[in-house]
C-alpha positions in Angstrom: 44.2 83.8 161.4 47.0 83.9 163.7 49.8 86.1 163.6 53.3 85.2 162.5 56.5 86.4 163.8 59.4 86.0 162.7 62.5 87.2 164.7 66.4 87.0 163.6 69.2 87.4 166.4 71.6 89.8 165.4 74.4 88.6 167.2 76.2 84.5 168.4 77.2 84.1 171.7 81.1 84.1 172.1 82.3 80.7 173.1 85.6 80.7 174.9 86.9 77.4 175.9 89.8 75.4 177.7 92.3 72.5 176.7 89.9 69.8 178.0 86.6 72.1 176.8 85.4 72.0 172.8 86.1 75.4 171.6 83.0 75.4 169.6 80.3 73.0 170.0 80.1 70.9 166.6 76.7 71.8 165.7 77.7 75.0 165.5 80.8 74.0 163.3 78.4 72.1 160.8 75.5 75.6 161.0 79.1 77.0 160.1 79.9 75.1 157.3 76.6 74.7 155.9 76.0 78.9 155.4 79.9 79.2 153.7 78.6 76.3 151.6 75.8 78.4 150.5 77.2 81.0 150.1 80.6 80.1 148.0 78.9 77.1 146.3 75.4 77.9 145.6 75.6 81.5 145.0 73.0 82.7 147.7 73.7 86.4 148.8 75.0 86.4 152.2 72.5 89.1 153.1 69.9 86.5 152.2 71.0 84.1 154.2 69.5 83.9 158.3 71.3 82.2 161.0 68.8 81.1 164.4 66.1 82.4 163.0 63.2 82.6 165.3 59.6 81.4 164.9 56.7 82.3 167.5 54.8 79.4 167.6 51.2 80.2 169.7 51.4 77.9 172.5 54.9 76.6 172.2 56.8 80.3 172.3 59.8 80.9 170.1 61.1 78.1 168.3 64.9 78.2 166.5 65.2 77.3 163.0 69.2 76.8 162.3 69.5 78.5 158.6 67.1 80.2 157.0 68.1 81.7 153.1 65.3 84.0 152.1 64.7 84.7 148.0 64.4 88.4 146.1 60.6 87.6 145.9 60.5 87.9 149.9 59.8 84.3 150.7 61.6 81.5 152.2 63.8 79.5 149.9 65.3 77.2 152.5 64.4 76.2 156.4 67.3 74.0 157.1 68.3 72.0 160.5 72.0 71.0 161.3 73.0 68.1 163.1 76.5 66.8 164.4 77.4 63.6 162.5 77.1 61.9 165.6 73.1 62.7 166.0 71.9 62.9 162.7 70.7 59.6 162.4 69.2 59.6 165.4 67.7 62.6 165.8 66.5 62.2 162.3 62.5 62.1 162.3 62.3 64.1 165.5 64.1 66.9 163.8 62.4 66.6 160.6 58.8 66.7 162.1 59.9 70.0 164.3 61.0 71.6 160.6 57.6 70.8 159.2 56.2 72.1 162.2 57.8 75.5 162.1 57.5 75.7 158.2 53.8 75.3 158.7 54.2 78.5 161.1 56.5 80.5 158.0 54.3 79.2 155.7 51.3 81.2 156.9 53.0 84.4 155.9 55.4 83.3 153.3 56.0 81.3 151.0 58.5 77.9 151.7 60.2 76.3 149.2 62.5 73.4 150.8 63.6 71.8 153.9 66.9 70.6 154.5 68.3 68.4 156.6 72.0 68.6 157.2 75.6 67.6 158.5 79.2 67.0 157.1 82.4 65.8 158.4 85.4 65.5 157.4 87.5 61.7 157.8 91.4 61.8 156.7 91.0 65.0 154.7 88.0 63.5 152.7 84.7 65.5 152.8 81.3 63.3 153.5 78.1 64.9 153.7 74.4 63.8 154.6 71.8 65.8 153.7 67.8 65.5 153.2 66.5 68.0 151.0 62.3 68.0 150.7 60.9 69.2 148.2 57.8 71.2 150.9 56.1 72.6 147.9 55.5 68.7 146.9 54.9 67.2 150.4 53.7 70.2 152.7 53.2 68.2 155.5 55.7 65.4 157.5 52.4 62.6 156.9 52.4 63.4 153.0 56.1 63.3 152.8 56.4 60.1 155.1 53.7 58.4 152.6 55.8 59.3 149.8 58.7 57.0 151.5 60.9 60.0 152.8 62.1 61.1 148.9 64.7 63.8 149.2 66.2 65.6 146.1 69.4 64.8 147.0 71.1 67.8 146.4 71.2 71.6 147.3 69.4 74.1 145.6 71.6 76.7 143.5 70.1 80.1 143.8 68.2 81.5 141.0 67.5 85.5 141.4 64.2 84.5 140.0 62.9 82.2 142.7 
């Protein structure tokens, strides 16, 4: 059995930026967005809660996962991949098959509960958000979930200290 690693950056990069640069890139606004919406929303500790995690994949090297929110029971509630609005459609299945991918990797130590899929925006001061949640427990594997026609339970899961 191969070994698992699992590493965690303990600090962002500082992004300075002119009048004609984007302060912060908008992916990074969304990954932003998406852990306070955790966090304030859906109750998850913030120490639970993972930002860039990284996976070692054997042959590939370390591979990011955006968010990962950990449970009391040690194992991994949520892998989750941000998008800008712009992308998400169209980086859809590519990003969706590299999640399963590097759950696959988690889930040989730990483990995984759901896969999300995420972005928001905001279009004259009204919220709109698109998000895939998969259920990997169900459909452990992208073939399984793309026979299944793609479901997604729609919603974010509220944490439960007893997951």
């Amino acid at each position: 059995m191969s070994e698992v690693l699992l590493y965690f950056k303990e600090s962002a990069q500082v992004a300075y930026g002119g009048e004609e640069q984007e302060l912060f890139p908008e992916k990074d606004l969304v990954r932003a967005q998406f852990v306070v919406e955790l966090n304030e929303r859906l109750g998850y500790p913030l120490s639970s809660i993972h930002i860039g995690a990284l996976v070692w994949v054997e042959g590939a090297g370390f591979e990011q996962i955006d968010v990962v929110v950990g449970s009391e029971m040690g194992d991994i509630m949520i892998a989750a991949a941000v998008e800008s609005p712009k992308e998400y459609e169209s980086r859809q299945e590519q990003v969706m098959r590299g999640l399963y991918w590097k759950a696959a990797v988690l889930a040989r130590a730990k483990r995984v509960r759901w896969l999300v899929y995420y972005t928001r925006w905001y279009h004259i001061g009204v919220l709109y958000k698109r998000q895939l949640v998969v259920d990997y427990a169900k459909y452990p594997n992208y073939a399984a979930w793309q026979t299944a026609s793609f479901p997604s339970a729609g919603v974010l899961p509220v944490h439960s200290p007893d997951a």
